[in-house]
C-alpha positions as CSV (number, residue, x, y, z in Angstrom):
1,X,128.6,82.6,121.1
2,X,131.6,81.6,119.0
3,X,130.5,78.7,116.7
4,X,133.4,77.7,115.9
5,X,135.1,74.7,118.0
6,X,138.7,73.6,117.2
7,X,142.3,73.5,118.3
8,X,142.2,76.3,120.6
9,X,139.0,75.5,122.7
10,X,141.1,72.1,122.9
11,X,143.9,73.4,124.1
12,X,142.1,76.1,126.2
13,X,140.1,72.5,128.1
14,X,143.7,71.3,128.5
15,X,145.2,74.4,129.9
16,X,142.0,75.3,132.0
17,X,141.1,72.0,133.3
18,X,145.0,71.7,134.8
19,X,144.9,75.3,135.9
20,X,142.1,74.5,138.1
21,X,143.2,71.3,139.2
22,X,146.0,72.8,140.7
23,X,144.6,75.6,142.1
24,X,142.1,73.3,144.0
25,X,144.3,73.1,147.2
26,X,145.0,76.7,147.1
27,X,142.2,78.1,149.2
28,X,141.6,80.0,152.1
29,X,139.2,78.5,154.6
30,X,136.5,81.0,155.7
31,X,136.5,78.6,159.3
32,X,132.9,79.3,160.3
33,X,131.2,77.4,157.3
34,X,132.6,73.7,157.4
35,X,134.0,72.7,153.8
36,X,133.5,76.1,152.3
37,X,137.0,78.4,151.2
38,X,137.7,81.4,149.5
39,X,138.8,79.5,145.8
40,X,140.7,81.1,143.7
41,X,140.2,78.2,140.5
42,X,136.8,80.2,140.7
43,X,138.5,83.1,138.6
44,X,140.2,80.8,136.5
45,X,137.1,79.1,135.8
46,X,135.2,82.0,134.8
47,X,138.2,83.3,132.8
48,X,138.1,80.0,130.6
49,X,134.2,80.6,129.9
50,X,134.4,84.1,128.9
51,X,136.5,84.0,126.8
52,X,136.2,80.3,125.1
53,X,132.6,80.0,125.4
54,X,130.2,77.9,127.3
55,X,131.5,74.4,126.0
56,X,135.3,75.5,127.1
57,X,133.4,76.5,130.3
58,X,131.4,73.5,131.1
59,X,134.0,71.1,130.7
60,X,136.8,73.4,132.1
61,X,134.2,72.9,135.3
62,X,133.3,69.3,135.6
63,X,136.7,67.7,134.7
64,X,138.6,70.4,137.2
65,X,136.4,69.7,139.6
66,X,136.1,66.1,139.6
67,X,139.8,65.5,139.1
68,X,141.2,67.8,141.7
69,X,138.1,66.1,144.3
70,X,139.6,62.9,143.6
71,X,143.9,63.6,143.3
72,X,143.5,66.2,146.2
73,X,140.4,64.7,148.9
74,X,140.0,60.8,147.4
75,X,136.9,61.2,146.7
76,X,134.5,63.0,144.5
77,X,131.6,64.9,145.4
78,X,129.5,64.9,142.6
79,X,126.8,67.6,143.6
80,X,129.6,70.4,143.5
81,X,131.2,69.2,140.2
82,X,127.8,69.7,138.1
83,X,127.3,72.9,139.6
84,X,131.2,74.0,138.3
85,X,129.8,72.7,135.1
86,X,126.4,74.5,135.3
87,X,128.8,77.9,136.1
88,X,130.7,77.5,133.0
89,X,128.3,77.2,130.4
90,X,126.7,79.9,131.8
91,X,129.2,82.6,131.8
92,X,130.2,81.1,129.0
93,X,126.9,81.5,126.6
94,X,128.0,85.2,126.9
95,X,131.3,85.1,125.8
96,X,130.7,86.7,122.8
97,X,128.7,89.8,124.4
98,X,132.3,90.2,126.3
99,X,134.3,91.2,123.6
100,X,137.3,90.3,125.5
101,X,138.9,88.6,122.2
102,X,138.5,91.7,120.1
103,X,140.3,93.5,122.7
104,X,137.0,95.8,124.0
105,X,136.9,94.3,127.3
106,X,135.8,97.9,129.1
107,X,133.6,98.9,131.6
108,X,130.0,98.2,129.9
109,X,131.2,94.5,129.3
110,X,132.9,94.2,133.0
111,X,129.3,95.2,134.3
112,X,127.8,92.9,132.1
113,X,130.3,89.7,133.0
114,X,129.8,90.4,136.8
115,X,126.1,90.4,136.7
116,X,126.8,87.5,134.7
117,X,128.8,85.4,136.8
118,X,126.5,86.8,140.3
119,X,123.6,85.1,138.1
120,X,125.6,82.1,137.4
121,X,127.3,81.8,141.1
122,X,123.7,82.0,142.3
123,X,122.1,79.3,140.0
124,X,124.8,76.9,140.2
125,X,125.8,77.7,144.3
126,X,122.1,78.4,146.2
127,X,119.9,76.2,143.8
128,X,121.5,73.2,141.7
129,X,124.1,72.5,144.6
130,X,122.4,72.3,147.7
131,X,119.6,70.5,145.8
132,X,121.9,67.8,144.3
133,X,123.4,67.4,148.2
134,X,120.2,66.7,149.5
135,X,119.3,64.3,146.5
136,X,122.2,62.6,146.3
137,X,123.8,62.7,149.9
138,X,120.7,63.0,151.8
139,X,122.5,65.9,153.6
140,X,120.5,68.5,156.1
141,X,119.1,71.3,154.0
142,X,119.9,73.9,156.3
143,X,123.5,73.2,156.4
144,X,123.7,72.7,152.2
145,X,121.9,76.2,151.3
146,X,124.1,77.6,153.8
147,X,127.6,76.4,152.3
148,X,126.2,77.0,149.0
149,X,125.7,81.1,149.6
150,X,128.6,81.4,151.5
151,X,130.2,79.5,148.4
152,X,128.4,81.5,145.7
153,X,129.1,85.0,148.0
154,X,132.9,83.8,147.8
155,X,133.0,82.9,144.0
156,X,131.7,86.4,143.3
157,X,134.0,88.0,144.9
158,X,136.9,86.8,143.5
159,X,135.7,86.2,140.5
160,X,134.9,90.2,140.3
161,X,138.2,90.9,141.5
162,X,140.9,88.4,140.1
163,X,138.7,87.0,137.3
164,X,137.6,90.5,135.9
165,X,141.6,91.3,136.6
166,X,142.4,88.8,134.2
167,X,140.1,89.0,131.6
168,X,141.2,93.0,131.4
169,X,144.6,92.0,131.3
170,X,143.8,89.5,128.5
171,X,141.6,91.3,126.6
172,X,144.8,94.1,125.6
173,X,147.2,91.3,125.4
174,X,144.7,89.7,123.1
175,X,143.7,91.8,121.2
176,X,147.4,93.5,120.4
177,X,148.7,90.3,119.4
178,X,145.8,89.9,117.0
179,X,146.0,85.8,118.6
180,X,142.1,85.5,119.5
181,X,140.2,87.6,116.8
182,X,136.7,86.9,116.0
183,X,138.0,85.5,112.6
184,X,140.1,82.6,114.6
């Protein structure tokens, strides 16, 4: 984990947090699960906690979440945004292991993210989720678990396609420009 906390991991809340805000009404509906879309703020999420750690990632999580619930549906449903949350730190307490700010980004460490974020799609998606719904909403439990694995199916996949796209990308930019190195 990076120890150090300052002006970038700021900025990087700042930058994340309205990156996945936006992308929140950018989805595509997967029609036979009711409220449960192919997300693409899911790859931006998990972008922000691999490479900032799992504080970036956490908060990255819960303020996108609960911000774009409330500008884009009114409303904030509470036992999804600690889940986002619960994703973030978790992908995040790698970050380190992913070397994608010293530029080594390569195929051990994309292995190692994607098992990663499947572990951390699964804890936050089929357990913490659909647990909080039933808790908190008294919702049905058969409908919950199922919108949660059709949501943590979903997240991996395009978080193992667009998120590991991006942390590739970033990892050369990165580590050319010398911006991110372990010293920063």
């Amino acid at each position: 984990m990076y120890k150090k906390f300052g002006v970038k991991e700021v900025v990087a809340i700042g930058i994340g947090t309205a990156l996945f805000i936006v992308l929140t009404n950018v989805q595509i509906p997967v029609g036979f699960i009711p409220n449960t879309a192919l997300q693409t703020r899911a790859a931006v999420l998990a972008f922000f906690s691999a490479v900032f750690g799992p504080i970036v990632g956490g908060v990255v999580g819960l303020l996108g979440h609960a911000l774009g619930d409330a500008l884009f549906y009114g409303s904030i449903w509470w036992s999804w945004v600690f889940p986002e949350a619960v994703f973030g730190v978790v992908v995040g307490l790698f970050a380190a292991k992913y070397k994608v700010r010293e530029g080594g980004f390569g195929g051990k460490e994309i292995a190692m993210f994607n098992i990663i974020q499947a572990i951390g799609n699964a804890a936050a998606w089929i357990l913490v989720a659909p647990v909080l719904d039933i808790v908190i909403y008294a919702e049905p439990a058969n409908k919950v678990f199922t919108q949660g694995a059709t949501a943590c199916v979903l997240n991996i996949v395009i978080i193992g396609i667009l998120g590991t796209l991006l942390l590739v990308a970033y990892s050369k930019v990165g580590a050319k420009s010398g911006s991110l190195s372990k010293e920063d």
